[in-house]
C-alpha positions as CSV (number, residue, x, y, z in Angstrom):
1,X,0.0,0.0,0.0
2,X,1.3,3.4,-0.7
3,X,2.6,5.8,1.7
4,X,0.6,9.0,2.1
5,X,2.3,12.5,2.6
6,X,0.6,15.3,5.2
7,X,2.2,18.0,5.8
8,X,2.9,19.5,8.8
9,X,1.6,22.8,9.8
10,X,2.9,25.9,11.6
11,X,-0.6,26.5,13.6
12,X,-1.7,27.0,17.3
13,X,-1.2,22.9,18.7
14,X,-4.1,21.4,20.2
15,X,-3.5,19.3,23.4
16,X,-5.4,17.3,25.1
17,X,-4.3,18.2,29.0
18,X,-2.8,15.4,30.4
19,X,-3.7,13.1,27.4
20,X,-0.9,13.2,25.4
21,X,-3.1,12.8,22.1
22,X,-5.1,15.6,20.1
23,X,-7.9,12.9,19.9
24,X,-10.7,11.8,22.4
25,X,-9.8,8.1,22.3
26,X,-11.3,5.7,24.7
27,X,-8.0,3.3,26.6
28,X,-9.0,0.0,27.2
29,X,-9.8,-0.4,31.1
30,X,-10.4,3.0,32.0
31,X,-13.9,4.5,32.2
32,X,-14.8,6.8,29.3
33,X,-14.1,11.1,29.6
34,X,-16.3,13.4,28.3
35,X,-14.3,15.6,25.7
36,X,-12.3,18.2,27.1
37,X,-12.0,21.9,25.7
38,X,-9.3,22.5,23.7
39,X,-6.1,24.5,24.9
40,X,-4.6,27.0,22.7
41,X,-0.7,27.7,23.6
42,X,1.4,30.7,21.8
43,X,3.3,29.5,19.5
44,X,6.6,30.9,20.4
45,X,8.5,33.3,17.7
46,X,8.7,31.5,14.5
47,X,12.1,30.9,13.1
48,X,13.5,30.4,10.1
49,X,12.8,27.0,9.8
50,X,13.5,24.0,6.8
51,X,10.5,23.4,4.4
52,X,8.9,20.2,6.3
53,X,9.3,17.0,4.9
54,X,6.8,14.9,4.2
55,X,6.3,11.7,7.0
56,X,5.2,8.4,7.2
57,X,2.1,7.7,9.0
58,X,3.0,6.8,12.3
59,X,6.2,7.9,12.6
60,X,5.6,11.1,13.9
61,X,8.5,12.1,16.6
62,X,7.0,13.0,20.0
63,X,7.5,16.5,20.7
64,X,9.3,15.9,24.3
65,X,11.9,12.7,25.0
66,X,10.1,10.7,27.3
67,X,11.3,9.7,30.3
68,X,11.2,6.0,30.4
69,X,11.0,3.9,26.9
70,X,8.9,5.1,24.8
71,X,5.6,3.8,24.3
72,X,3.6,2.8,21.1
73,X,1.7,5.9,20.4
74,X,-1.8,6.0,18.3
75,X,-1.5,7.1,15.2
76,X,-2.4,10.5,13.8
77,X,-6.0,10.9,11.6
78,X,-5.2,10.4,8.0
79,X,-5.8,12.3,4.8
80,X,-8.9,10.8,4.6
81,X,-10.5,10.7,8.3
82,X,-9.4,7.1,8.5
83,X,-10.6,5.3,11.9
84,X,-8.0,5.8,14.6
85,X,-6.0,2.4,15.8
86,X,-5.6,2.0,19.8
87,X,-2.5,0.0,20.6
88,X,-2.6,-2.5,22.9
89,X,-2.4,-1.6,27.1
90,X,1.0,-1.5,27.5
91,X,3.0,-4.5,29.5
92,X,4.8,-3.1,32.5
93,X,3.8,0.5,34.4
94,X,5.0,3.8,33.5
95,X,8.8,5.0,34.9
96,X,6.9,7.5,37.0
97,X,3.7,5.2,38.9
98,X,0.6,7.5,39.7
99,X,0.8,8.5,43.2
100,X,-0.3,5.8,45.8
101,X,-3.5,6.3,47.6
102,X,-3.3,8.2,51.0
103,X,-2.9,6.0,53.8
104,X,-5.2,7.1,57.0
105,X,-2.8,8.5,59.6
106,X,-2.2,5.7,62.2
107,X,-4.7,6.3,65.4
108,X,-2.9,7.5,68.7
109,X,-2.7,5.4,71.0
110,X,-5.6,5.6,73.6
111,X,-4.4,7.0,76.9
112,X,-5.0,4.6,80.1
113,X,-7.8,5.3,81.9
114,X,-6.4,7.5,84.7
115,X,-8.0,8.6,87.9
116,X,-8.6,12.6,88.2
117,X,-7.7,12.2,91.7
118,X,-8.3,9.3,93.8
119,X,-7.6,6.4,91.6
120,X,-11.1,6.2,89.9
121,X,-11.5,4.7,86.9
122,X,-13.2,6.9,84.1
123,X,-16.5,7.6,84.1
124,X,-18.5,5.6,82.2
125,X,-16.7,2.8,81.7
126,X,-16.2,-0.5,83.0
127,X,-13.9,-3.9,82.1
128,X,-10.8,-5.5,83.3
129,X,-8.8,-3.8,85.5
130,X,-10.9,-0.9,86.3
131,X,-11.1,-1.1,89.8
132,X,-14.7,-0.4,91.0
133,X,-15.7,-3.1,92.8
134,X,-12.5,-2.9,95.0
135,X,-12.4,0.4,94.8
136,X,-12.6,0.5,98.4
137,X,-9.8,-1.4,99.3
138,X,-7.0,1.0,96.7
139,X,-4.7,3.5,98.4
140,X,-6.0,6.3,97.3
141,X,-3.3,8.9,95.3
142,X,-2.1,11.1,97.8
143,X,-1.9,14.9,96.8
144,X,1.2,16.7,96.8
145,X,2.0,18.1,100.2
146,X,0.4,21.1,101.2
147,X,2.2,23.8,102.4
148,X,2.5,24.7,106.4
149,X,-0.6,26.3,107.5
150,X,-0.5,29.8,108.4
151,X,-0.8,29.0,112.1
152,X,2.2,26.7,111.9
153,X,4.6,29.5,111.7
154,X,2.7,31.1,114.8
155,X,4.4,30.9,118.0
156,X,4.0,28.0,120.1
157,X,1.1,29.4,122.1
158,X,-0.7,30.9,119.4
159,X,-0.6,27.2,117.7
160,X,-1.7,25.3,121.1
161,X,-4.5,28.1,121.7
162,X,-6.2,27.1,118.3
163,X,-5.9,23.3,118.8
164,X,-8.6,23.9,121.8
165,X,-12.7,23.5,121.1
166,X,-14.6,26.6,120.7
167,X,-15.4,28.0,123.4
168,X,-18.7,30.1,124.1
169,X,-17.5,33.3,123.4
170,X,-16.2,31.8,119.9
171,X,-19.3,30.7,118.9
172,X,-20.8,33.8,119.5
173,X,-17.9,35.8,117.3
174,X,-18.5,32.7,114.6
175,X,-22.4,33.7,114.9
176,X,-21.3,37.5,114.3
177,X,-19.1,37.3,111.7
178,X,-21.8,34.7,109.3
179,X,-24.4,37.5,110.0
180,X,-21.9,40.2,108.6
181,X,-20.8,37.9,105.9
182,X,-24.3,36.9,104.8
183,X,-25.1,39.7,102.0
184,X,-21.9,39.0,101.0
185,X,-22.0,35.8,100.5
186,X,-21.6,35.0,96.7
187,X,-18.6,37.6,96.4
188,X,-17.1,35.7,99.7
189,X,-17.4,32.2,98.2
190,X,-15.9,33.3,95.2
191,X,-13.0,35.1,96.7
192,X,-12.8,31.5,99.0
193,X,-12.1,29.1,95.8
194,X,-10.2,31.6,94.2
195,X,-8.3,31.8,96.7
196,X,-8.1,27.5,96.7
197,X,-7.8,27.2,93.1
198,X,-5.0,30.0,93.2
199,X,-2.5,29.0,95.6
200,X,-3.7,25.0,95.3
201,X,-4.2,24.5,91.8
202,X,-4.0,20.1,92.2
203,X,-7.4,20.4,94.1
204,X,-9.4,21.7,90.7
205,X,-9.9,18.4,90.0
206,X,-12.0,18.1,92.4
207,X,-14.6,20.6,91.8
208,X,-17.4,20.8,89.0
209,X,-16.7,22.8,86.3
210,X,-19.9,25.3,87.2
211,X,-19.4,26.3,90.8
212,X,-22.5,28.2,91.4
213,X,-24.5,25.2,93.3
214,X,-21.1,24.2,95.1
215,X,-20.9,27.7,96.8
216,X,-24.1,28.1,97.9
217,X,-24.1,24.6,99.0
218,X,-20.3,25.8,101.0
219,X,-22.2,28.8,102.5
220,X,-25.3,26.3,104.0
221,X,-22.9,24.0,105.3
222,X,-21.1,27.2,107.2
223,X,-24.1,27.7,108.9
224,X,-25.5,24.5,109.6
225,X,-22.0,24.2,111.8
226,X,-22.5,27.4,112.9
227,X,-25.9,26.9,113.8
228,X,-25.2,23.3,115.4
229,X,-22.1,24.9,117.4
230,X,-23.8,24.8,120.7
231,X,-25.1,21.2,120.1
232,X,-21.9,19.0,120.0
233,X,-24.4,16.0,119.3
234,X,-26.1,17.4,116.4
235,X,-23.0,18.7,115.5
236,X,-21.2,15.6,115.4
237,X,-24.2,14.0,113.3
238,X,-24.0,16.3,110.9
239,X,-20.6,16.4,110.1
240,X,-20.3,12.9,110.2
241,X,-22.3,12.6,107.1
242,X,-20.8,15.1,105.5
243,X,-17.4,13.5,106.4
244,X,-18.7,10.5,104.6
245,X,-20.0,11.9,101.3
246,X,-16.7,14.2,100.6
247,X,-15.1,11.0,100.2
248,X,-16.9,10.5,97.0
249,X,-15.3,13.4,95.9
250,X,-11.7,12.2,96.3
251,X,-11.3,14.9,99.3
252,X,-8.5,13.6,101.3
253,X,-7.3,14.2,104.6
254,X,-4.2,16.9,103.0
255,X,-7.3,18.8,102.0
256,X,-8.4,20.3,104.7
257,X,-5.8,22.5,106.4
258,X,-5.1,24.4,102.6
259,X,-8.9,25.1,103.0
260,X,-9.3,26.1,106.5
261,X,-6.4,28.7,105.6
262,X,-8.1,29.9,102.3
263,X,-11.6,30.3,103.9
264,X,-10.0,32.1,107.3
265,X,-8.3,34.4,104.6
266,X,-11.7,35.1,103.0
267,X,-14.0,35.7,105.9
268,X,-11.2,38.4,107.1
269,X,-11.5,40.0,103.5
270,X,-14.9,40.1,103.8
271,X,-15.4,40.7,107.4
272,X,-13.5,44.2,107.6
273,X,-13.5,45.9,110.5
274,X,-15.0,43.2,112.8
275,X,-12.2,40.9,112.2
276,X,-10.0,40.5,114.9
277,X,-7.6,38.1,116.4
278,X,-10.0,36.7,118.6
279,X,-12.4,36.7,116.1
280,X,-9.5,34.5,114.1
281,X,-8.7,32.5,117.0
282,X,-12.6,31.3,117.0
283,X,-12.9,30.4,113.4
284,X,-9.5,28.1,113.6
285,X,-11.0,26.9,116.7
286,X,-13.9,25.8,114.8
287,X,-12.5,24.8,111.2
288,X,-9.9,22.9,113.4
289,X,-13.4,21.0,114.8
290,X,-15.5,20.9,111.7
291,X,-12.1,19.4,110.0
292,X,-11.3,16.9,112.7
293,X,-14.6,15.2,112.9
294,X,-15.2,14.9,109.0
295,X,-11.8,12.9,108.4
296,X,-12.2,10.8,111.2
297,X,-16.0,10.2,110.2
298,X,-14.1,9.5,106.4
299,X,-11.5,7.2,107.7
300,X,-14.1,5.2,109.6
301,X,-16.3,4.7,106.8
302,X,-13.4,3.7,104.6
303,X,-13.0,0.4,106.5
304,X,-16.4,-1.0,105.5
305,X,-17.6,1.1,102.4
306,X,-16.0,2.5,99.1
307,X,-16.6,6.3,98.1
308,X,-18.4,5.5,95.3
309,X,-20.5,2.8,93.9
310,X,-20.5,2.2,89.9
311,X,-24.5,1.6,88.9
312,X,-25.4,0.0,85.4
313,X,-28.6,1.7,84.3
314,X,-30.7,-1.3,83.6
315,X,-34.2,-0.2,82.4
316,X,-35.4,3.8,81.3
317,X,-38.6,4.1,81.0
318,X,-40.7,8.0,80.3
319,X,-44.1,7.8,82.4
320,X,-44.5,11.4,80.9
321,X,-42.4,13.5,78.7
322,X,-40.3,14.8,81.6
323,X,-40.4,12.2,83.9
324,X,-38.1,9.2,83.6
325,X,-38.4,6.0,86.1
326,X,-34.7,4.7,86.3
327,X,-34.0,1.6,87.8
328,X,-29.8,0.9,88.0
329,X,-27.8,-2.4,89.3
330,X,-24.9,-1.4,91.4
331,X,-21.9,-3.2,91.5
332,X,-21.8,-4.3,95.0
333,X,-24.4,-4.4,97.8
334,X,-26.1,-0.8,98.2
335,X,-27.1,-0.1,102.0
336,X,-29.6,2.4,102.6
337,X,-33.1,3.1,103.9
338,X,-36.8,3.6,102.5
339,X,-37.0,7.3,102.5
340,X,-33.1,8.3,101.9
341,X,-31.5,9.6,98.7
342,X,-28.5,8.9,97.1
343,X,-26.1,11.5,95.4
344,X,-25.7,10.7,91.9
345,X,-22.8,11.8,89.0
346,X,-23.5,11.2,85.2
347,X,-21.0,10.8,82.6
348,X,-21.9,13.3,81.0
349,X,-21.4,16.2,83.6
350,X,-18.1,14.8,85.4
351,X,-18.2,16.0,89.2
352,X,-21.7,17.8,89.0
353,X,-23.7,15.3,91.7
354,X,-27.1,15.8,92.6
355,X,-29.9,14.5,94.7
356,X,-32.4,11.4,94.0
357,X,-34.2,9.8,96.1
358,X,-34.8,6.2,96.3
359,X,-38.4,4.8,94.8
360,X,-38.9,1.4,96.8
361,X,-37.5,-0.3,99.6
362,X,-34.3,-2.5,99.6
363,X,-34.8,-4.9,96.9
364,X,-33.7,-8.7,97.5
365,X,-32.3,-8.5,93.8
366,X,-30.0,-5.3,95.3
367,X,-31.6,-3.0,92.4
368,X,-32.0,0.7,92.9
369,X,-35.4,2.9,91.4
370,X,-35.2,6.5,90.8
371,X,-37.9,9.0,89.6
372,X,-36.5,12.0,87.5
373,X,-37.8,14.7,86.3
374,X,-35.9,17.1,83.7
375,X,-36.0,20.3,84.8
376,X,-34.9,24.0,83.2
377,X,-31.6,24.0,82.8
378,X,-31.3,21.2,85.0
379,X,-27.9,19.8,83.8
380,X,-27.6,16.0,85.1
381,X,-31.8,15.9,85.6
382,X,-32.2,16.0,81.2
383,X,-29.3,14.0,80.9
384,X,-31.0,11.2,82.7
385,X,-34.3,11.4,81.1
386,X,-33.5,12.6,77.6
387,X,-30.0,10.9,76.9
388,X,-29.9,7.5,79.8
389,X,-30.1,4.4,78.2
390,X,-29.4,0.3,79.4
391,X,-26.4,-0.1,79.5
392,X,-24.8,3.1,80.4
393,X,-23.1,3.8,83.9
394,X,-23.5,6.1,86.9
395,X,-21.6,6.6,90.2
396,X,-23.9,7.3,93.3
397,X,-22.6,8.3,96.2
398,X,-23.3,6.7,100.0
399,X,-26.7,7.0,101.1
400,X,-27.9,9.7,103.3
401,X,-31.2,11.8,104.7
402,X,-33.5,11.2,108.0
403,X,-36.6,10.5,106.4
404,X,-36.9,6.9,108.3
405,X,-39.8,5.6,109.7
406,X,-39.7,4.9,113.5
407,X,-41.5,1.2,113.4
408,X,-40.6,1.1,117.2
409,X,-42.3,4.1,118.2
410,X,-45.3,3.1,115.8
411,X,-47.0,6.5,115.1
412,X,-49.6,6.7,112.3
413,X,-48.0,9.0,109.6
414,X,-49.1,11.5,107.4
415,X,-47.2,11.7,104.2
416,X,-47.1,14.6,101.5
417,X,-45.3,14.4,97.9
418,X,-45.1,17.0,95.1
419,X,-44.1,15.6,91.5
420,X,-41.2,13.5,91.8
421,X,-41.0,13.6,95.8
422,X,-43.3,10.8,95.6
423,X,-40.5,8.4,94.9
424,X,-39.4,8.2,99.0
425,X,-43.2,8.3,100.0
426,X,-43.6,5.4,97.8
427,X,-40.6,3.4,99.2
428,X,-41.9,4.4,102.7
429,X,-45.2,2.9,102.3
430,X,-43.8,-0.4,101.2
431,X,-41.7,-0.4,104.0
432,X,-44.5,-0.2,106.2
433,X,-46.3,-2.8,104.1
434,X,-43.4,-4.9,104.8
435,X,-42.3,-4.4,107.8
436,X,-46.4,-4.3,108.8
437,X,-48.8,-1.6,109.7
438,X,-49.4,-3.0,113.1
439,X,-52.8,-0.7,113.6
440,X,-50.8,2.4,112.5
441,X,-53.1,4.5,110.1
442,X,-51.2,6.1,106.9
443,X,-52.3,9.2,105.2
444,X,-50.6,10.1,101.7
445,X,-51.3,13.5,99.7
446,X,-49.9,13.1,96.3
447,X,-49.9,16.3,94.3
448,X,-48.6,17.6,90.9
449,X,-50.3,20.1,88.4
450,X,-52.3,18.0,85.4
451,X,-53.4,14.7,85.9
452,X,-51.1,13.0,83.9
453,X,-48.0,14.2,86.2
454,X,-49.7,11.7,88.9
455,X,-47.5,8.6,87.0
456,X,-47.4,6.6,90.6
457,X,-51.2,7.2,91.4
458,X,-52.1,3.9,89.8
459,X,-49.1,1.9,92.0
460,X,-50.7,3.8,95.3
461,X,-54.4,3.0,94.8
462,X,-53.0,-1.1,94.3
463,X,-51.4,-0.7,97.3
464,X,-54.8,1.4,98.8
465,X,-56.6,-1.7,97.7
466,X,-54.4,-4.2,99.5
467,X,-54.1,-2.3,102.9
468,X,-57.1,-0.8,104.3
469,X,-54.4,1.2,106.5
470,X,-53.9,3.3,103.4
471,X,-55.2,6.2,102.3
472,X,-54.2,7.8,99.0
473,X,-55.5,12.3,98.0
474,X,-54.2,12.6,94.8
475,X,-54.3,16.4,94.4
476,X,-54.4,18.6,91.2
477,X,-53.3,22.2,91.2
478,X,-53.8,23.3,87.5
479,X,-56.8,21.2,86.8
480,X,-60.2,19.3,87.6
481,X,-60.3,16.0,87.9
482,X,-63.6,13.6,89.1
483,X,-62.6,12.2,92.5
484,X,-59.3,14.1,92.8
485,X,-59.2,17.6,95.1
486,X,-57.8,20.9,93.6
487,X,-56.0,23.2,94.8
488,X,-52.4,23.3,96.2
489,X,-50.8,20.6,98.0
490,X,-50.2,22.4,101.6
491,X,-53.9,24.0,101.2
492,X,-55.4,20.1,101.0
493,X,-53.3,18.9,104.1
494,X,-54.8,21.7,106.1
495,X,-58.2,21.0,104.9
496,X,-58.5,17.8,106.8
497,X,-58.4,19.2,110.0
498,X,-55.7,17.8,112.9
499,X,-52.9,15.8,112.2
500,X,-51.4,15.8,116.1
501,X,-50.0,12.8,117.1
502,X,-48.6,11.9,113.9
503,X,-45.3,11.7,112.3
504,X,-45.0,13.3,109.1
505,X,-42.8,12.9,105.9
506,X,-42.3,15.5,103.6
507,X,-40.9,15.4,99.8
508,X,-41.2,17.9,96.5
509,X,-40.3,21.4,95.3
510,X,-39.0,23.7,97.9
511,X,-41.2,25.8,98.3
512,X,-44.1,23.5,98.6
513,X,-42.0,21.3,101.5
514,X,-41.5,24.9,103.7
515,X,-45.8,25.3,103.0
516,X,-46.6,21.8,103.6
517,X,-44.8,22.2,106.6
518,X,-46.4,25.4,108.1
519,X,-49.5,23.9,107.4
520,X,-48.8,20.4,109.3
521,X,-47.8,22.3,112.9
522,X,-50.1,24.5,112.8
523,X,-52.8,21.3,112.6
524,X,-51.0,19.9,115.4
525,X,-48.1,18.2,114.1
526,X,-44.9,18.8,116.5
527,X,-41.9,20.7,115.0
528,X,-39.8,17.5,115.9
529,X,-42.0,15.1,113.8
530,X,-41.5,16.5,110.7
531,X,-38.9,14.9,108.4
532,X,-37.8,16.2,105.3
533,X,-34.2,16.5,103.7
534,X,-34.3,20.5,102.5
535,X,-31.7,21.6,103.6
536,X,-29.3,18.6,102.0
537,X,-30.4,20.0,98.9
């Protein structure tokens, strides 16, 4: 066949980017590209060049050396618009491989689960190794060794003078200085755990992130002791407990003298001109008390109990939209009593606790109940109900609260609940059902705003039915229901005339507790008789 001649010409050269060819050809193995436009490059300045000569189809040389052997190119369109010819794939790859896919970075290695402070394991998470059901029985990880108290570097009488008890006089300079203190207190609180977090930075750790509930709840305790000062028993009993829950906290016995220095610093800040050295002299007096009884209460109670339990949340079920019943299974034996709470962390919200009290009576199967409502802006409360699920894990705190029932002394009782302070009425009745009535009458006003808020009024009727001893006022604030009383709660206690002689147990908002309780000594009910945990909360 002959050879045809084309001739080469001088125009703009069209290239196919990245192609190599100035046709659209499709390559055996690849998927198909649409047409790209074409790229018109300057020519540079022509030159004086040879006439062209003519070439044989296909052996047009490339316009650049390649870098590795040449491969077969396609051939160029003839005269004639002849059918283009694609060469085989070649045999081995190109000198210069297409860049190898990006390899995911390597994950880091996951840190060990560390304790914050006290050799916890982390929240939320449970498996070999992790410690919480022998919590208990770890040495705890001492914190770095606080410097000399202030008194210390005192002379030698100054130093034995505020080892001794408070004496009557300090107590009433104590009294003094929390009335002038008082108005102050937000600014004094703050100035306190600045003060802490400032000069004792390893004790953060221990406090929530938000410390707007922990200083009013620092400020109640200051005058709980102060208010207790002159009753060494009820002194004692309170500080006891509190002993026992800091532990849950990690607070360890090193604690406690960088404290009592920061909050004597911040009382005299705040105290101005009434602060005195005697005045000083009383409230080391005290600390040195209030400090002495709570670590020996903690060290006791580390013999027999751990700091912390780790709960499994086992069932979540929503009786309304807001109200979740929770029912966790703690990893060792849980003591407590119908009527008690338990202080409870979530994972979510790492060293925020809060109160919940207990639904039922001990259980034999060991499982723990809890009613929770979510409330506005209630951080731990809407974690529970909106984001709690089987399977995730809590830590609760030891049990606490003096809303037991006396079955010795045998009193009939008189029981009032708001919303979700039905949960310790409720265990408290099946105590008594339990433990038996024994002639005792029990009254129980349940109260809550719409009628489907009452969740547990259907449990409390079964029982009403069971135990002629028990009578059940469900009470509606916001609404009108056919054999239910309106009004408020406090307003339908005082309603049914004299409740003397009985012991009463009170549980709900705030506000409705301090009514309820008005109303239930002024019908006869003495001062003494009324239980209710308020001021824990």
């Amino acid at each position: 066949m002959g050879t045809r001649q084309i001739a080469v010409k001088t125009a703009s050269l069209r290239v196919r980017a990245g192609r190599g060819s100035v046709a659209v050809a499709a390559v055996p193995g690849l998927p198909p590209v649409d047409p790209e436009p074409p790229v018109r490059v300057a020519p540079p300045e022509p030159e004086p060049a040879p006439e062209p000569k003519p070439l044989a189809l296909g052996l047009v040389t490339p316009v650049a050396a390649p870098v590795a052997d040449p491969q077969p190119e396609a051939p160029g369109p003839t005269a004639e618009g002849a059918a283009l010819v694609i060469p085989a794939r070649p045999s081995r790859p190109p000198a210069i491989p297409a860049p190898a896919p990006a390899q995911a970075p390597a994950p880091a290695p996951a840190p060990a689960i560390e304790p914050l402070v006290t050799g916890a394991p982390g929240l939320n998470w449970a498996g070999p190794g992790d410690h919480w059901s022998r919590a208990w029985a770890l040495d705890t990880l001492g914190a770095a060794e606080a410097p000399a108290p202030a008194a210390d570097r005192r002379p030698a009488d100054l130093r034995a003078a505020a080892e001794q008890p408070p004496t009557a006089r300090d107590i009433e300079l104590i009294r003094d200085t929390l009335a002038v203190v008082e108005p102050l207190a937000d600014r004094a609180t703050a100035h306190f755990y600045a003060l802490i977090f400032l000069h004792h930075p390893e004790v953060r750790a221990l406090f929530p992130a938000a410390m707007d509930v922990q200083r009013d709840r620092l400020f109640r305790a200051l005058l709980m002791a102060a208010r207790s000062a002159d009753d060494p028993a009820g002194l004692t009993e309170y500080l006891t407990r509190l002993g026992q829950g800091h532990r849950k906290y990690g607070t360890l016995t090193g604690h406690y003298a960088p404290v009592g220095e920061c909050l004597v610093a911040a009382l005299e800040k705040y105290c101005g001109s009434r602060w005195d050295a005697g005045t000083e002299l009383a409230w080391r007096r005290a600390y040195g008390l209030i400090a002495k009884v709570m670590t020996d209460a903690a060290e006791a109670a580390a013999k027999s109990s751990p700091p912390w339990w780790q709960a499994e949340v086992v069932e979540h079920r929503l009786r309304t939209p807001e109200i979740a019943v929770i029912t966790l299974r703690p990893d060792q034996a849980y003591p407590y009593r119908a009527g008690q709470y338990t202080t409870l962390e979530t994972p979510w919200w790492p060293r925020v606790w809060r109160h919940f009290s207990f639904a039922t009576a001990p259980r034999p199967d060991g499982l723990l109940t809890l009613h929770v409502k979510a409330v506005q802006a209630g951080w731990v409360s809407n974690a529970l109900v909106n984001r709690a699920a089987p399977g995730d894990v809590l830590r609760l705190g030891p049990a606490a609260g003096t809303m037991r029932v006396d079955h010795d002394r045998g009193a009939d009782l008189v029981c009032v609940g708001g919303g979700t302070g039905i949960a310790p009425i409720a265990a408290l009745v099946e105590e008594v059902a339990g433990h038996g009535a024994a002639g005792r009458a029990v009254d129980v006003f349940y109260g809550a705003r719409r009628q489907e808020e009452l969740y547990e009024l259907e449990a409390l009727r079964g029982l009403s039915d069971r135990h002629s001893w028990l009578t059940v006022h469900p009470v509606l604030s916001e609404q009108q229901a056919v054999g239910l009383l309106a009004g408020e709660l406090p307003d339908a206690v005082s309603r049914y005339g004299s409740w003397a002689g009985r012991d009463a147990f009170l549980s709900g908002p705030p506000a409705m507790v301090r009514r309820a309780k008005q109303a239930l000594t002024r019908a006869g009910v003495a001062v003494d008789r009324v239980h209710h945990d308020l001021e824990a909360l």
